[in-house]
C-alpha positions in Angstrom: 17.3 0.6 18.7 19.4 -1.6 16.8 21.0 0.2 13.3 22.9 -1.9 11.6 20.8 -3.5 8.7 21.2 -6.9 7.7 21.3 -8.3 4.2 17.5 -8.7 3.9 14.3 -6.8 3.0 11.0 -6.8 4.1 9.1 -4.7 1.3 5.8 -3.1 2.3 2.7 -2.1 1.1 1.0 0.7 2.9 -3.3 0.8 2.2 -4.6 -2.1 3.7 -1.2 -3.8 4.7 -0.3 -1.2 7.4 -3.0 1.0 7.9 -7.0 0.5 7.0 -8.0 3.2 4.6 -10.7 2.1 3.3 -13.2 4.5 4.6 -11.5 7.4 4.2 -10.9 6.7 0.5 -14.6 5.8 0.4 -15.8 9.0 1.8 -13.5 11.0 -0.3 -14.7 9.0 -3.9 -18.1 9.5 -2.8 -17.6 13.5 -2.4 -15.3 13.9 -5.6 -18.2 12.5 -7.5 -20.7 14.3 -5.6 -18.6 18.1 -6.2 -18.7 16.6 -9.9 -22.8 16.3 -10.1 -22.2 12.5 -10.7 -23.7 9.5 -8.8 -21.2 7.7 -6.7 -19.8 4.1 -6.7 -20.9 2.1 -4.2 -18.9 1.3 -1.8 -17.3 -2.1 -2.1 -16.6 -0.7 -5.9 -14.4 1.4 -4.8 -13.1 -0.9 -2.1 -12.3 -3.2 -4.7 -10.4 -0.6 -6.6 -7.8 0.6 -3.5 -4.4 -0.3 -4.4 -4.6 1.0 -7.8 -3.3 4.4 -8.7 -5.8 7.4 -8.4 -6.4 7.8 -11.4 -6.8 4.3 -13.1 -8.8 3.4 -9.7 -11.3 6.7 -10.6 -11.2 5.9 -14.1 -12.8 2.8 -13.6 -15.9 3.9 -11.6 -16.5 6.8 -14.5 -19.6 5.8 -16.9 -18.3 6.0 -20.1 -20.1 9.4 -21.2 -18.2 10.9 -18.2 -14.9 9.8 -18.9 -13.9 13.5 -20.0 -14.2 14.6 -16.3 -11.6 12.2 -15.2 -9.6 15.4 -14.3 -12.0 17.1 -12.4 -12.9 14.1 -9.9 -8.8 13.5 -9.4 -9.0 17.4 -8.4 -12.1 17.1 -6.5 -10.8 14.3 -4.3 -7.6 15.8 -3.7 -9.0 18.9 -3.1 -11.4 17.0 -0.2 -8.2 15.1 1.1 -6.2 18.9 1.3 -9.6 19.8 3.4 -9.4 16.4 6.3 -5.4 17.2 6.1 -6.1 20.8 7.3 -9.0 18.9 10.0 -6.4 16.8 10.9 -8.9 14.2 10.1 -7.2 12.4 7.2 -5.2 10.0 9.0 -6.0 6.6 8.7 -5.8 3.7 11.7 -2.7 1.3 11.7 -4.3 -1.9 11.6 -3.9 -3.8 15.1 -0.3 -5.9 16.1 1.4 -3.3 13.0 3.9 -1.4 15.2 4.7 -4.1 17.6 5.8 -6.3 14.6 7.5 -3.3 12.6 9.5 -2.4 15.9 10.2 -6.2 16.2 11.6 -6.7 12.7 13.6 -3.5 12.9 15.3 -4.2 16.3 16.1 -7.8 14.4 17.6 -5.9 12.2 15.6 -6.3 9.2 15.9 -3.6 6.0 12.0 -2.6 5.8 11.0 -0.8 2.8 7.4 0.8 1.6 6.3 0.1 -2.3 2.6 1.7 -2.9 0.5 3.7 -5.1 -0.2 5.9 -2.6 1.5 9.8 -2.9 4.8 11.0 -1.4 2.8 14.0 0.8 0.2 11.0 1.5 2.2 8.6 2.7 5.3 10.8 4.7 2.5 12.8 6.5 0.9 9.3 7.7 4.1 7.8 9.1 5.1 10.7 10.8 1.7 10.7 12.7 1.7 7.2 13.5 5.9 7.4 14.0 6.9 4.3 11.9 8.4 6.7 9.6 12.0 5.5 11.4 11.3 1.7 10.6 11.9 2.3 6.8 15.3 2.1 5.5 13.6 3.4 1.9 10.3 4.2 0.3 8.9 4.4 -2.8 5.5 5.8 -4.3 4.4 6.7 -7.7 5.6 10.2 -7.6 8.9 8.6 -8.6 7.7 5.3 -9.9 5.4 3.3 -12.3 2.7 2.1 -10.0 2.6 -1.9 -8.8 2.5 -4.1 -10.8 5.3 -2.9 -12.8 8.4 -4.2 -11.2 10.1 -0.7 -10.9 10.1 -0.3 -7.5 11.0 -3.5 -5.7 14.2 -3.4 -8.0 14.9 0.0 -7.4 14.9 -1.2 -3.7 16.9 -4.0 -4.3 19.6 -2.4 -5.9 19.7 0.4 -3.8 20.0 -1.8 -0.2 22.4 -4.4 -2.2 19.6 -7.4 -1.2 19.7 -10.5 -2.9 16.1 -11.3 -5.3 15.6 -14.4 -2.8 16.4 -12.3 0.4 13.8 -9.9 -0.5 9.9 -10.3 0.2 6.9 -8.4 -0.8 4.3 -8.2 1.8 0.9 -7.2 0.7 -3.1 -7.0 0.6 -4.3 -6.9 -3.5 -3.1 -9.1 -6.4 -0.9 -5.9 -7.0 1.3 -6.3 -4.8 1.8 -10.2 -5.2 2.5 -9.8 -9.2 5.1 -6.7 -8.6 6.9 -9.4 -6.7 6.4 -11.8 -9.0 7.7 -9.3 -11.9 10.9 -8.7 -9.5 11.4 -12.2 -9.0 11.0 -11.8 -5.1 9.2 -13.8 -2.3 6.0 -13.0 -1.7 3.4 -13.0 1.2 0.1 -11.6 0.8 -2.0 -10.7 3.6 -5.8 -11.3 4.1 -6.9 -8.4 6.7 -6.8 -6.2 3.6 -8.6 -5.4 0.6 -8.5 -9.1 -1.5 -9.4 -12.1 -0.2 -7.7 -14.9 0.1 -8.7 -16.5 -2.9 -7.7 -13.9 -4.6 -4.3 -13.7 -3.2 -4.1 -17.7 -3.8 -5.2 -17.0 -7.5 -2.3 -14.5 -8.2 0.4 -16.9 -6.7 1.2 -15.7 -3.7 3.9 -17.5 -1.9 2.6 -17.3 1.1 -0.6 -16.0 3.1 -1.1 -14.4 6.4 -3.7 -13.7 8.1 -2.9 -11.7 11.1 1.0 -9.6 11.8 1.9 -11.7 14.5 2.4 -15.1 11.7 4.7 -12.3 9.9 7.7 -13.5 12.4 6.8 -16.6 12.5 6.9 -17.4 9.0 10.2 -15.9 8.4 12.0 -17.9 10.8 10.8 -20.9 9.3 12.2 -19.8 5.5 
């Protein structure tokens, strides 16, 4: 494979942009609250929330009287994630067309980078078993950074790869994704096989909207 870069970034987001974990985050919400003697949210709640960090995404489906227990839930649902790892269940599907167009973009010699809210241990443990962890010239979670929106990481990226603000895109599923690239002053292209609609993604500005990989090459040829 080609590995010299060129002066351009492709910055992505993992959770419903590269692989669909909805269900698996789903499952493990609904146990953490279980463990915790609490009633869990309903599904497309916490669908709505993915994307967020843990804890604001948890923190959000707690009544208000069991706010105090935020702790306990985070623990719990970790602890239940530790449990699939050890299964060897906790790997969630790349969504169809991914690798093709990662392997594409990277023998084009695209920089491709990873901003999400997801953990380090999460999100290194996931690209090794779908090997796409050799695609990404950096990546970045909130172990490190302020989670998205705050424009922390797509700078961070920028300056480390020396990539121009308008050679640098943020591809992504949720409105927080499209308003960290609106914070870092870069291009954006939201995608609709994720978690937000497309109204949505039209609502928070995005410059651009996919709806399937495959327009991912197409549209940057035409820029």
């Amino acid at each position: 494979m080609q590995n010299k870069r060129n002066e351009k970034l492709l910055l992505f987001d993992y959770d419903g942009t590269l692989v669909d974990s909805a269900q698996i985050i789903i499952e493990g919400t609904v146990e953490a609250f279980n463990r915790c003697g609490l009633a869990a949210p309903k599904s497309e709640e916490i669908k709505a929330g993915i994307g967020q960090k843990l804890a604001s995404a948890i923190n959000s489906y707690l009544p208000f009287e069991h706010k105090g227990i935020l702790d306990e839930v985070i623990s719990n649902y970790r602890q239940w994630y530790v449990e699939k790892d050890i299964e060897g269940k906790q790997f969630e599907p790349l969504f169809e067309n991914i690798k093709p167009v990662l392997e594409k973009l990277y023998q084009d010699g695209w920089n491709l980078g990873i901003a999400t809210n997801k953990s380090h241990r999460g999100l290194i443990r996931g690209l090794l078993h779908h090997e796409i962890e050799e695609f990404f010239s950096i990546i970045m979670t909130t172990d490190t950074f302020p989670p998205k929106p705050n424009k922390a990481m797509a700078k961070h990226a920028l300056k480390t790869l020396k990539v121009k603000n308008s050679q640098a895109f943020m591809i992504g599923d949720t409105v927080y994704d499209i308003e960290m690239g609106k914070n870092a002053k870069i291009n954006t292209i939201g995608v609709t096989w994720g978690y937000n609609t497309k109204e949505e993604l039209h609502q928070a500005d995005a410059d651009h909207i996919i709806n399937d990989p495959s327009e991912l090459d197409k549209i940057l040829r035409e820029l």
